[in-house]
C-alpha positions as CSV (number, residue, x, y, z in Angstrom):
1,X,156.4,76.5,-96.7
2,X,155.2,74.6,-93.8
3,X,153.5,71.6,-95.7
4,X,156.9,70.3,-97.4
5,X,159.2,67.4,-96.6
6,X,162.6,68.3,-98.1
7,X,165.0,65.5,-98.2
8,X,168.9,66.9,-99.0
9,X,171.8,64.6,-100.0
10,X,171.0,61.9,-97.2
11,X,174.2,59.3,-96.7
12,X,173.4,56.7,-94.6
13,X,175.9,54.0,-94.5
14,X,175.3,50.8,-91.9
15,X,178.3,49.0,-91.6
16,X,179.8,47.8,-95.0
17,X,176.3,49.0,-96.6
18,X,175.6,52.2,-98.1
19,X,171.9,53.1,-97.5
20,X,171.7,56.1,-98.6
21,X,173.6,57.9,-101.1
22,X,172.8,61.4,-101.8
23,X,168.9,60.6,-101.5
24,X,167.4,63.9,-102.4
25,X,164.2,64.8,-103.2
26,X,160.5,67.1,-102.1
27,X,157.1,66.5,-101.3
28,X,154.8,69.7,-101.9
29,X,151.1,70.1,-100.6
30,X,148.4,69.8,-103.0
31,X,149.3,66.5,-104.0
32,X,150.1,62.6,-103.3
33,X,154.1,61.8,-104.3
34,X,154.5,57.8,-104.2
35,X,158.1,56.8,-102.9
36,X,158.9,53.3,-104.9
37,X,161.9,51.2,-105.2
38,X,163.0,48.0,-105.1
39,X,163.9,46.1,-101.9
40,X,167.4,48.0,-100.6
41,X,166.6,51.3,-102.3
42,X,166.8,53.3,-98.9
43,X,162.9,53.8,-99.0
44,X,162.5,52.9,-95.3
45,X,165.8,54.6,-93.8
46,X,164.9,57.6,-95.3
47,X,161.7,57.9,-93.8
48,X,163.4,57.1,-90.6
49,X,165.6,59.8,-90.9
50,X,163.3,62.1,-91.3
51,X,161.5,60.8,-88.3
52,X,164.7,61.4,-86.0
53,X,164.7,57.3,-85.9
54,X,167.6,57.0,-87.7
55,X,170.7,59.8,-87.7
56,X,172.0,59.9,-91.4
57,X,176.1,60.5,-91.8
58,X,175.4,63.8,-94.3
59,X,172.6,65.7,-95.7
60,X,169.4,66.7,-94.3
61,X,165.5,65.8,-93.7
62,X,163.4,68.6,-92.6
63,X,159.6,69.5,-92.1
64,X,158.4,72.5,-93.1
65,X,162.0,73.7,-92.9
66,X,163.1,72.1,-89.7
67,X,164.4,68.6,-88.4
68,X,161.5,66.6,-86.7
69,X,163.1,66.4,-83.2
70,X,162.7,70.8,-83.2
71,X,159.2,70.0,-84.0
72,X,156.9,71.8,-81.4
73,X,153.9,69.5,-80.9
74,X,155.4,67.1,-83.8
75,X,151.8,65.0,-84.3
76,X,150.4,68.5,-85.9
77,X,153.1,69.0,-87.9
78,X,153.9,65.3,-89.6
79,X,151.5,62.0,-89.1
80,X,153.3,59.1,-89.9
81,X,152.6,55.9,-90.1
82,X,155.9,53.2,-90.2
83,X,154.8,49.8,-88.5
84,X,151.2,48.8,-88.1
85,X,152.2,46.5,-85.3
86,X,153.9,49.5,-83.2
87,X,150.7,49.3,-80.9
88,X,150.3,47.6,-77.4
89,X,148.2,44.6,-77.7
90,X,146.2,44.4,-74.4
91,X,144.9,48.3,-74.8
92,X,141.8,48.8,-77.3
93,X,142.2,50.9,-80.3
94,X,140.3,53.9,-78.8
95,X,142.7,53.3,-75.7
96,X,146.1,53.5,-77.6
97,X,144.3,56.4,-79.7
98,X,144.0,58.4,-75.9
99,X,147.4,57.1,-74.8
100,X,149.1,59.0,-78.0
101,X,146.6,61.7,-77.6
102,X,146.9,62.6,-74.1
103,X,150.8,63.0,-74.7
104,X,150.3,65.7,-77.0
105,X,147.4,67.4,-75.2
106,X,144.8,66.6,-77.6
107,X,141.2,65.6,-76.0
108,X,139.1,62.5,-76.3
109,X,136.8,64.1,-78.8
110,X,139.6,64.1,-81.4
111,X,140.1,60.8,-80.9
112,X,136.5,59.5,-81.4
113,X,136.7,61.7,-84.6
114,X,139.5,59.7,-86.4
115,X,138.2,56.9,-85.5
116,X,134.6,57.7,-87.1
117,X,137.2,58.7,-89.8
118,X,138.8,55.6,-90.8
119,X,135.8,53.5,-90.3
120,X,136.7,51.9,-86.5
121,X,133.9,53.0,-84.6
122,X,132.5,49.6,-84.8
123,X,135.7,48.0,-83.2
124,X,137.3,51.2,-81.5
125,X,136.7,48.9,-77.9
126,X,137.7,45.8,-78.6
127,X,141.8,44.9,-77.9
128,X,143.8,46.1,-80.7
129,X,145.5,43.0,-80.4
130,X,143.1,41.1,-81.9
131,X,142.9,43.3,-85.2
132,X,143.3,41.7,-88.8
133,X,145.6,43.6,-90.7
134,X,143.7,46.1,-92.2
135,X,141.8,47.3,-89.1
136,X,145.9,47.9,-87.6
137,X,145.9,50.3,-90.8
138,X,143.3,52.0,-90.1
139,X,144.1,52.5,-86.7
140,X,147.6,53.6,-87.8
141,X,146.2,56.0,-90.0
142,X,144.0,57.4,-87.3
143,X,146.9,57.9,-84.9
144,X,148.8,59.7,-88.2
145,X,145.5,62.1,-88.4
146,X,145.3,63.0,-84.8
147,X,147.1,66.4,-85.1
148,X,145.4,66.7,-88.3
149,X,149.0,67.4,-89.8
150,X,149.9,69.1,-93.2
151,X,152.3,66.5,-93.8
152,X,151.5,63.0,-93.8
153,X,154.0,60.1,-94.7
154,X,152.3,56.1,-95.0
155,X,154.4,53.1,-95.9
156,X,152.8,50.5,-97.2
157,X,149.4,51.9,-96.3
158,X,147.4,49.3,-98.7
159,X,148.9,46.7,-97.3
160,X,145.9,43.9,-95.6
161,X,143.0,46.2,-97.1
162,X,140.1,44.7,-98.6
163,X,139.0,45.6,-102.1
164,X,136.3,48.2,-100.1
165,X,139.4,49.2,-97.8
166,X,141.8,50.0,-101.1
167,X,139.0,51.9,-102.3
168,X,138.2,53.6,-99.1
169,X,142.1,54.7,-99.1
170,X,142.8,55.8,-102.3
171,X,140.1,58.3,-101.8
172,X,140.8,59.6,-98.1
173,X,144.9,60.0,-99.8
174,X,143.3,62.0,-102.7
175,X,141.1,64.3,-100.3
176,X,143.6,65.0,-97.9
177,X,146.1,65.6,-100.9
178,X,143.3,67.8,-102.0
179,X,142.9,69.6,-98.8
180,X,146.6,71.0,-99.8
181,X,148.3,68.4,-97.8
182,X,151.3,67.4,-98.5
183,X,150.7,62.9,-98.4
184,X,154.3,61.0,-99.1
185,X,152.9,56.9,-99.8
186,X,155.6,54.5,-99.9
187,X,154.4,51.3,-101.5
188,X,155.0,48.3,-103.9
189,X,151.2,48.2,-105.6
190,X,152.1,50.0,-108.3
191,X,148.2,49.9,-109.5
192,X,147.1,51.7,-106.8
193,X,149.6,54.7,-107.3
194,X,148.6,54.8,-110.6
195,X,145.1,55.9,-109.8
196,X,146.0,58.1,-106.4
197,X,149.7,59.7,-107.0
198,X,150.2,62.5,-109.2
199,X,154.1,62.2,-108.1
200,X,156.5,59.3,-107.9
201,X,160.0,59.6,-106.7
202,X,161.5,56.0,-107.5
203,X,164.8,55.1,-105.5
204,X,167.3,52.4,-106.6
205,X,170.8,51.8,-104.2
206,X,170.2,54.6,-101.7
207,X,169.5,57.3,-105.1
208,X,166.6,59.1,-106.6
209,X,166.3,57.6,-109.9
210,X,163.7,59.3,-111.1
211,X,161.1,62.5,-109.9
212,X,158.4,63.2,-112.2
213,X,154.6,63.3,-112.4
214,X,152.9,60.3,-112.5
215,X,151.7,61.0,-116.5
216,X,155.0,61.8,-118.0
217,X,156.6,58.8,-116.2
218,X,153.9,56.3,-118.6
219,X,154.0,59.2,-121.4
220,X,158.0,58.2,-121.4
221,X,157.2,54.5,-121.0
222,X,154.9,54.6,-123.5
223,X,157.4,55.3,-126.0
224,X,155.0,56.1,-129.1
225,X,154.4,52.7,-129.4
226,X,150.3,51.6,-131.3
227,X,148.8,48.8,-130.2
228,X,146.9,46.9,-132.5
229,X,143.9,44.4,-132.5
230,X,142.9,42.1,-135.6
231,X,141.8,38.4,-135.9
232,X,144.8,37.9,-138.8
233,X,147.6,38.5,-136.4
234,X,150.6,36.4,-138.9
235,X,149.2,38.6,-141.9
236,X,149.4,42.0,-139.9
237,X,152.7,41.4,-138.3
238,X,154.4,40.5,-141.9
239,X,152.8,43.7,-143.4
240,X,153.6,46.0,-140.3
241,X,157.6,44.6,-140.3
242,X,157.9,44.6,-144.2
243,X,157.3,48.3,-143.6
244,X,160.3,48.5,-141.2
245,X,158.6,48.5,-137.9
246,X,159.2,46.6,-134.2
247,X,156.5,43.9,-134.2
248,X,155.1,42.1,-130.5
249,X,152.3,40.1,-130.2
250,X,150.9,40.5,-127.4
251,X,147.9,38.0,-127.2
252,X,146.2,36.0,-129.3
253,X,144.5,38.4,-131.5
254,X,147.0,41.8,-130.4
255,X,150.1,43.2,-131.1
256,X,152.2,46.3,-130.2
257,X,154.1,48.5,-132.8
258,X,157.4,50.7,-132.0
259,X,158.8,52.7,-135.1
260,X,155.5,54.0,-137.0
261,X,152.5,56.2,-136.3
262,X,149.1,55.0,-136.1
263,X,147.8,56.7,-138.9
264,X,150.6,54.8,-140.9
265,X,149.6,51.5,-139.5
266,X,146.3,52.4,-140.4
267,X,147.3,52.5,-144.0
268,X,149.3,49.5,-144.5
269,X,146.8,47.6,-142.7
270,X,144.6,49.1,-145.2
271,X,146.4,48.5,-148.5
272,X,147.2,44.6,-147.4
273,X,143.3,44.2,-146.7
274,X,144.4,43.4,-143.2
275,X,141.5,43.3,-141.3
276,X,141.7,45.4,-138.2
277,X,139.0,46.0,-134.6
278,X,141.2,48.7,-133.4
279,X,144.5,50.6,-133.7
280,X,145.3,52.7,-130.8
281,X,147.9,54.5,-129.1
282,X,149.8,52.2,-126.9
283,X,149.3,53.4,-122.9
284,X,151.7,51.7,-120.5
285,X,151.1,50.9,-116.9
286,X,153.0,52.7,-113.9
287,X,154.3,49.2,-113.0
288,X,155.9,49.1,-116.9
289,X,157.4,52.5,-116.4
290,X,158.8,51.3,-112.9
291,X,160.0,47.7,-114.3
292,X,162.1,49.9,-116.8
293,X,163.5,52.6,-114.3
294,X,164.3,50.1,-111.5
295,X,165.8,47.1,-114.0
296,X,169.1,47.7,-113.0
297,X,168.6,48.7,-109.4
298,X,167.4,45.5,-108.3
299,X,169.2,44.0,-105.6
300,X,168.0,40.5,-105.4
301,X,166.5,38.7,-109.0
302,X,164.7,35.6,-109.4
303,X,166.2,33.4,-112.1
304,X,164.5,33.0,-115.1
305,X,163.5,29.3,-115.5
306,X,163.3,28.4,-119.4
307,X,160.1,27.5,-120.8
308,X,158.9,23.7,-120.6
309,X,159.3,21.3,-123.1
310,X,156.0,20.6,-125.6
């Protein structure tokens, strides 16, 4: 299938530091898969391999079945976008849209079309060097959409967006998913894969740690824990443990169950007139499910500094 990246037993190794080891994994069309990991998971060298940036020591990274250097006309095959900064200062945006453009024999009128695209039209003349962040994003992911590719592949694509910005991304990743794309998003804003990906592949020391949809990965996290909200928190906590289950508070007037159902709560709440506003079943975040996979992947960990004296 042409719209696929397919990622084989990569082994990168750079010096005394294994990269890579045995990365393996696929992004299908249709859909947005999030690449996550910790800092050292091999998220960044193994989009570089698959770019032809980087050369790994075994396995293989291919686009719709071949290497990216056998591409022919690689821009409408695979948009990418790496480095926001990769741009030359002193040309405008619409300029270093034409310079890419002209190299792969596209015409000016695709250019002015991303830029409408990602919102640039406004600034598309002025030097690109003097973008904020965000606009070097969207001008990133206007030089990713000039082939208009089936495969796209953003790091960090949220990264400098305003809150209109984030918004405005998550719904051009969900349409182009939708236009049976297939959109790899590596990033560390958990929240907003939540509400675009409906894939994560989460890396830890150069591995796939995990490849699932998006909702079995917080079904798992979830753990069939009930959360619970009443204004007599000490009296439902002694009732809820007394019946044998794992008791957290979790704010002033909320607490999270592990080892009974909800209707159960219900009922001992019930019988110990515990008065109750809501008993629900517990939903974790994607960035809980991720803190859980990646715990013992991280490479570098704050210490925990004890709690202050009262």
């Amino acid at each position: 299938m042409e719209a696929t990246i397919e990622v084989t037993g990569l082994r990168k190794r750079f010096g005394r530091t294994l990269a890579l080891d045995g990365m393996t994994f696929t992004v299908t069309p249709g859909r947005v898969t999030g690449f996550v990991g910790p800092n050292g998971a091999g998220k960044s060298t193994t989009m570089r391999v698959i770019l032809g940036l980087d050369a790994a020591d075994e396995g293989t990274a291919v686009v719709g079945g071949r290497r990216y250097a056998a591409l022919p006309a690689p821009l409408t095959r695979l948009g990418a976008l790496l480095d926001a900064d990769a741009l030359q200062p002193g040309r405008t945006g619409r300029g270093h849209l034409l310079w890419m453009a002209h190299s792969q024999g596209f015409g000016a009128g695709r250019v002015d079309q991303v830029i409408e695209l990602v919102g640039l039209g406004a600034a598309a003349r002025r030097k690109a060097g003097g973008y904020s962040l965000g606009m070097r994003q969207r001008l990133g992911i206007a030089a990713a959409l000039l082939g208009d590719p089936p495969v796209l592949m953003l790091d960090e694509p949220f990264n400098g967006l305003d809150p209109e910005g984030i918004v405005w991304m998550r719904g051009l990743l969900r349409s182009l998913a939708a236009e049976g794309r297939a959109v790899l998003v590596s990033s560390h804003l958990m929240s907003e894969l939540e509400d675009t990906a409906g894939h994560l592949v989460v890396a830890g020391a150069g591995r796939v740690i995990a490849d699932a949809g998006v909702a079995e990965l917080i079904a798992a996290a979830s753990g069939g824990r009930v959360d619970v909200r009443t204004t007599a928190r000490p009296e439902a906590m002694a009732a809820l443990a007394a019946a044998g289950a794992t008791v957290a508070a979790t704010g002033p007037d909320a607490l999270t169950v592990s080892g009974l159902a909800a209707e159960r709560v219900v009922e001992l709440l019930g019988t110990a007139a515990v008065p109750f506003s809501e008993v629900a079943a517990h939903r974790a975040t994607l960035e809980e499910a991720y803190m859980e996979l990646t715990r013992d992947a991280v490479e570098f960990r704050a210490a925990t500094h004890p709690e202050p004296a009262r």
